[in-house]
N, C-alpha and C positions, 0 to 999 in steps of 0.2 A: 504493500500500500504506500508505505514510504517512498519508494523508488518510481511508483507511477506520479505521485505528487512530486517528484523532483524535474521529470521527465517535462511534466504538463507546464509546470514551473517556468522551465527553461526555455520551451519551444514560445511561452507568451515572452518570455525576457528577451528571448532574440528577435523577433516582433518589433519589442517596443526599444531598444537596445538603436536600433536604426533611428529612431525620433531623437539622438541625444541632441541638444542645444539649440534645440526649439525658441521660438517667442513664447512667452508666457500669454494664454488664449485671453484672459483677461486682465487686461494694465491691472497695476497695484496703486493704488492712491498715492499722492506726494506726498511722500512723510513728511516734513514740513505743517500740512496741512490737516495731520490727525494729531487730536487732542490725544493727552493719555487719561484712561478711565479715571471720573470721578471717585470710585471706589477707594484707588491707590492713593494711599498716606506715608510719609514720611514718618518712620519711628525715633529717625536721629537726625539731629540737624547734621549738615555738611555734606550734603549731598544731593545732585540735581537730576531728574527723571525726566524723558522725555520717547517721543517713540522714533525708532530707525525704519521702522521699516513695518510693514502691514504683508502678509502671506495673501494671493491674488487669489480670485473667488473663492472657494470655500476651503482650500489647502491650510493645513493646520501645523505650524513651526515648530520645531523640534530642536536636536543637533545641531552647531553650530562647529564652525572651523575656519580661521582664516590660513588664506592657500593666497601667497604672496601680497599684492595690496588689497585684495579682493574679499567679502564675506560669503561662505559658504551655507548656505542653509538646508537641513532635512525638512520638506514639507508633506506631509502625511495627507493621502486621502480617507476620510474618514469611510469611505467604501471598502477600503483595505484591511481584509480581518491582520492580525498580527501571528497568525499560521500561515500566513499568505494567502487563502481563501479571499475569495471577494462576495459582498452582500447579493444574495441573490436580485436578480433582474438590474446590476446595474454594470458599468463598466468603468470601473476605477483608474485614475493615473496619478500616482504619487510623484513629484518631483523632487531634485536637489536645483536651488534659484542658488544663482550667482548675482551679488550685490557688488555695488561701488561703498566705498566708505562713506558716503553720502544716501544712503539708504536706497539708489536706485538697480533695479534690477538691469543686471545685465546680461545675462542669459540665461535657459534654465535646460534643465536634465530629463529627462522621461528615465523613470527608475523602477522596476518589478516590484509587485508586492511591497511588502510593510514598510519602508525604512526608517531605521532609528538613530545608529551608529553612523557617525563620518569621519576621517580622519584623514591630515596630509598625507601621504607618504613620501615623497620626494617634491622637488620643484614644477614638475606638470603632472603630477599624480594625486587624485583624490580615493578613499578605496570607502565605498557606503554598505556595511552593511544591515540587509533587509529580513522580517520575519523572526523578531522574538521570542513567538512562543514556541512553531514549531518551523520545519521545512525552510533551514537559513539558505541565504544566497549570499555570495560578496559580488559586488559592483566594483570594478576597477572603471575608472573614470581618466580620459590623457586630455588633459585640460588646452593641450597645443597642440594636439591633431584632431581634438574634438571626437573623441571616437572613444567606447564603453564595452567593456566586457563582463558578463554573467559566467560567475563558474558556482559550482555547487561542492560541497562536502565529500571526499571520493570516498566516505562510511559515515555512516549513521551518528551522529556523534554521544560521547560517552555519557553524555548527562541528560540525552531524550528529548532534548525541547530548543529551542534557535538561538541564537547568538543578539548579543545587545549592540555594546560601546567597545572602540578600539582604541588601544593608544600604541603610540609607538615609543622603545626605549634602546638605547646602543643597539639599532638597527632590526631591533626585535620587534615583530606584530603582536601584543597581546589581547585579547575579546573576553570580552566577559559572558559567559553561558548561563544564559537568562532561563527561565520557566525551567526547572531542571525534576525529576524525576522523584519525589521523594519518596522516603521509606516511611514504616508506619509511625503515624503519630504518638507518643507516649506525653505523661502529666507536665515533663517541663519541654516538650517541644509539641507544645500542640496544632502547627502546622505540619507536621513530620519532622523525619530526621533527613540531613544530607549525607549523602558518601559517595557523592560522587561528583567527577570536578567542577568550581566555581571559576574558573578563567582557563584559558587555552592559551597556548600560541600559535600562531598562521603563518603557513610557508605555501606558496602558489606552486601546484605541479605543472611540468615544461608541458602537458599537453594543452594547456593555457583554458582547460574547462573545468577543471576542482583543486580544490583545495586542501591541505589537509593541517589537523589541527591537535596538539601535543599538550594532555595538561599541566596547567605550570599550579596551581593553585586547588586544593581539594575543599569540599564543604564543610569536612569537618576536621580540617587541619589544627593539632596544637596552636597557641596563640600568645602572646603576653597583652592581658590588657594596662593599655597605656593608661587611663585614669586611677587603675586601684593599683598596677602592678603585680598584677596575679596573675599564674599560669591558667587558661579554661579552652577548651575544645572548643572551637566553633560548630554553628548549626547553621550557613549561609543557603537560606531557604530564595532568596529574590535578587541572584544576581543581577547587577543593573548599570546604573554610569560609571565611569573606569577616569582616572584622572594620575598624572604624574607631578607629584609633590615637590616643593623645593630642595629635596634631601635627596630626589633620584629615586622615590620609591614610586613602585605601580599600587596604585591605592585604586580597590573594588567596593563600590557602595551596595551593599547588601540591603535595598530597599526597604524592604516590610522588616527588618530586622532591625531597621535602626541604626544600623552601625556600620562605620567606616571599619576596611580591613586593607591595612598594609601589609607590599612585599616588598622586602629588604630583600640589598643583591640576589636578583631575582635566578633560579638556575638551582646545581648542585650544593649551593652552600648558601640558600636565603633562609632566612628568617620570618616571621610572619607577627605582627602586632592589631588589635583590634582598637576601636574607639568609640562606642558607645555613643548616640546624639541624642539630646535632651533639651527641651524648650519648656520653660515654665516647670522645671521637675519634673516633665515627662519623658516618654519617649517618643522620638519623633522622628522621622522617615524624611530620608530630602532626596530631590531627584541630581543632580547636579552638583560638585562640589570646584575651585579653582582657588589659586591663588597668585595676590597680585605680584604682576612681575617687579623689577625694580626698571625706573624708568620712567616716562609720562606714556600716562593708558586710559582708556578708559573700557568700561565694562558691557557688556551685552549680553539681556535676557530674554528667552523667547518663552512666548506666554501661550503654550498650548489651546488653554479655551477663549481665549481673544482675537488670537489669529496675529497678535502684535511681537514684534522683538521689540524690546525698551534699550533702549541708552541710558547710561546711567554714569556720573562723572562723581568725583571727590574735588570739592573746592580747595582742597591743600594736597590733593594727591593722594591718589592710593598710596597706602604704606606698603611697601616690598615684603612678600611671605605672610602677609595677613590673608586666613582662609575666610572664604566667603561658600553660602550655600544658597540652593534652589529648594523651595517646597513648602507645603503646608498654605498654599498662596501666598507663601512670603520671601522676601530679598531676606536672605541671615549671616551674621557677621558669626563667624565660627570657632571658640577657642580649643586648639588642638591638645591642647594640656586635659584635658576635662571631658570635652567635649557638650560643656553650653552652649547652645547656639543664642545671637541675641538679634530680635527683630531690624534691619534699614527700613524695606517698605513693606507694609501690610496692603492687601485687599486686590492683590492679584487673580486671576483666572485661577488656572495653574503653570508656575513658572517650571521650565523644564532646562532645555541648553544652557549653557553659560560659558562666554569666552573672555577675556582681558585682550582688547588689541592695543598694540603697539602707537603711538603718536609721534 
């Protein structure tokens, strides 16, 4: 069954693979010219919101990536199940829009199925991958020949359900293995248990149609948690957005779990530390984590149920290695000691990507 869904998969991905760098069918309004939601409040002063950009007809913003001056954006058809399935009687087309740093669109992508994940690879290489839950695809993207490649998994992969967020580290691909398979539920994992991998790495086979994928991270990997300094097993039930920290780690957001998991020199001799997220004494789930570079920057949020990416600036400058998160509908300023999260803005949609560009 899986291998017919792969089949059926591919043969629409090379279909729609030939549309790459399309117009977008419906202009996107002047950013400029859109307010941002009355909803959205500032919770700290020194900081200014505005919107970059609005996703064209009903395409919903995702992933974000910048790839030389340019903004890369996942925009999601909401007709795209996240198994890749599409909503009966409709015909779905998920893109990746290419922005100017001026919020205007400059070309966009025709992309298979779900996309979530986008990541540079090289200097005219983008690589998207699509379908979360189940039946992944990678999308390599050649930004200067304008030309798109679908390749597929060349097995099943180990943890039963699709690929999320990629990062890349000392020339390594790593993906975070999302919807993953779990065992049975017991009293203190009552979503089930994990044991089976929460990150891969990705290496392209020369037949240039799959891929194949090496776990570098398990679900229930020993851990040190960073807040109390305790040894404890992991249970990474929702792997999800993937981020690389200022220290060089590949840091895995375990969604529904709450918790940030770092991989220290990642390979035969990494280590692994966890970090608990908490808002108000709770626990709390974010989609998104970054931190600021050093330099002049500013920041970019794309707000899933709005349809908006916000701009967002510091009047004295982001401080260099201050962590920031997405979730909860809110902009959150993040202490990695602890792991409190503390509200910027409240009354978002749902904020999802998040990047720091360069100025």
């Amino acid at each position: 069954m899986i291998q017919k869904k792969l089949v059926t998969l591919l043969s629409l991905a090379a279909t729609l693979s030939a549309c790459g760098g399309n117009s977008s069918s419906t202009p996107a309004a002047t950013p400029a010219s859109i307010a941002v939601p009355a909803s959205v409040t500032a919770a700290q002063s020194g900081y200014k919101i505005s919107v970059f950009a609005k996703a064209p007809g009903t395409l919903l913003p995702d992933d974000l990536v910048q790839h030389g001056s340019n903004i890369f954006a996942v925009a999601q058809d909401s007709n795209n199940n996240p198994d890749g399935t599409t909503v009966a009687g409709t015909s779905p087309q998920s893109q990746v829009i290419e922005y100017d740093l001026n919020g205007n669109v400059v070309k966009t992508f025709n992309v298979p199925g779900h996309p979530d994940g986008i990541m540079e690879f090289d200097s005219h290489t983008v690589w998207v991958s699509t379908n979360e839950d189940a039946n992944p695809l990678l999308i390599v993207i050649d930004t200067t020949a304008n030309t798109q490649t679908t390749l597929a998994p060349d097995v099943t992969p180990a943890h039963d359900g699709g690929l999320d967020d990629m990062k890349q580290l000392n020339g390594v691909v790593y993906v975070s293995a999302s919807h993953p398979t779990l065992g049975a539920a017991t009293v203190t994992a009552p979503k089930g248990v994990s044991s089976v991998p929460s990150a891969y790495t990705v290496t392209l086979n020369p037949d240039n149609k799959t891929f194949h994928l090496t776990p570098a991270l398990m679900g229930n990997a020993a851990a040190t948690n960073i807040a109390t300094n305790t040894q404890v097993m992991l249970n990474m039930t929702d792997p999800d957005s993937m981020a690389i920290d200022p220290a060089g780690n590949v840091v895995v957001d375990s969604q529904a779990d709450a918790e940030l998991v770092f991989l220290k020199n990642p390979g035969a001799s990494q280590s692994v530390s966890v970090l608990p997220l908490m808002l108000s004494g709770n626990a709390a789930p974010v989609d998104d984590t970054r931190w600021a570079p050093s330099g002049s920057s500013f920041m970019l949020v794309s707000d899933n149920k709005t349809q908006l990416i916000y701009r967002i600036d510091a009047s004295a400058g982001f401080t260099a290695g201050t962590a920031y998160a997405s979730g909860q509908g809110t902009l959150l300023q993040l202490n990695t000691s602890t792991g409190a999260m503390t509200p910027v803005y409240t009354g978002m949609g749902s904020p999802h990507g998040m990047i720091f560009v360069g100025q």
